[in-house]
N, C-alpha and C positions, 0 to 999 in steps of 0.2 A: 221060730223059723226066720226072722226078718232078722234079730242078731246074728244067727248063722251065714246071714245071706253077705250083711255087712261086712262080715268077718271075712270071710271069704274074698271080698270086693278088693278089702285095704292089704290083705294079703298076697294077693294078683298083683296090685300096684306097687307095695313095697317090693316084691320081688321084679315087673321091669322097670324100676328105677333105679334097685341094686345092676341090674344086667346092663343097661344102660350108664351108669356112672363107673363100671367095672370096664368098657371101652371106652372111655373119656384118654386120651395119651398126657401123659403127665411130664414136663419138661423135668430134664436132670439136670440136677445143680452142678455148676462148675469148680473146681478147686481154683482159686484165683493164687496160681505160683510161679511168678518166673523164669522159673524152672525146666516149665512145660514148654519154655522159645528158646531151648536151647538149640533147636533144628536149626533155627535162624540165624544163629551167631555168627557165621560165616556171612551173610546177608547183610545182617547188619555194619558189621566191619569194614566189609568194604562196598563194593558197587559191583559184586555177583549175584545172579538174579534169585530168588529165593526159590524154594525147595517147595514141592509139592506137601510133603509133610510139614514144612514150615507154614504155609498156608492153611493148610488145616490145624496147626495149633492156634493161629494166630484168630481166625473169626474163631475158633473157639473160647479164647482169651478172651474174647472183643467184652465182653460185661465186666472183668477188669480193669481194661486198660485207663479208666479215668481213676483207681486207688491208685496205678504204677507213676500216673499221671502227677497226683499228691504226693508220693514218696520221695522226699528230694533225692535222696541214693538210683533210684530208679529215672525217674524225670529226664535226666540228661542222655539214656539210652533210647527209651520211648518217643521222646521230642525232637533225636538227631534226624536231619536231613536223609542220611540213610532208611533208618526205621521208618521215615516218611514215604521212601521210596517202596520200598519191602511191602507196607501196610496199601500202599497205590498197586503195586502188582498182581495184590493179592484180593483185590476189590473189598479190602476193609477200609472202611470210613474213619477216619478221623476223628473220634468223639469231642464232640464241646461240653467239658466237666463245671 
């Protein structure tokens, strides 16, 4: 009866810690491309103010921006006084890689 009872017990608990870790929100991984700023291009280019949709790729980017930062092909785009402006309008930080 007392194993039944235990049994029982740890089976109760297995099950709300499965319910409980089944609501836990799990972040989504970013594809770190590019690619994904091409909204911005026009932003960057010149001194027109970035696009709502450039802003949201952009903090979306934000976990890559210090690989684009490494890339030397990339570096000179990321690092321009524009891109600086774009990333400022767009309340993304500046990352220090």
């Amino acid at each position: 009866m007392v194993k039944v009872m235990w049994g029982s017990i740890l089976a109760l608990a297995a099950a709300l810690l499965l319910v409980t870790v089944a609501n836990i929100p799990v972040a989504e991984g970013v594809t770190c491309s590019p690619t994904e700023l091409t909204s911005c291009s026009s932003a960057f280019m010149s001194s027109s103010p970035p696009s709502a949709t450039c802003c949201a790729k952009l903090r979306e980017q934000k976990p890559c921006l210090c690989g684009y930062l490494r890339n030397p092909t990339l570096r000179q785009y990321v690092n321009s006084p524009n891109a600086k402006k774009v990333a400022s309008s767009c309340n993304v930080a500046t990352p220090n890689c």
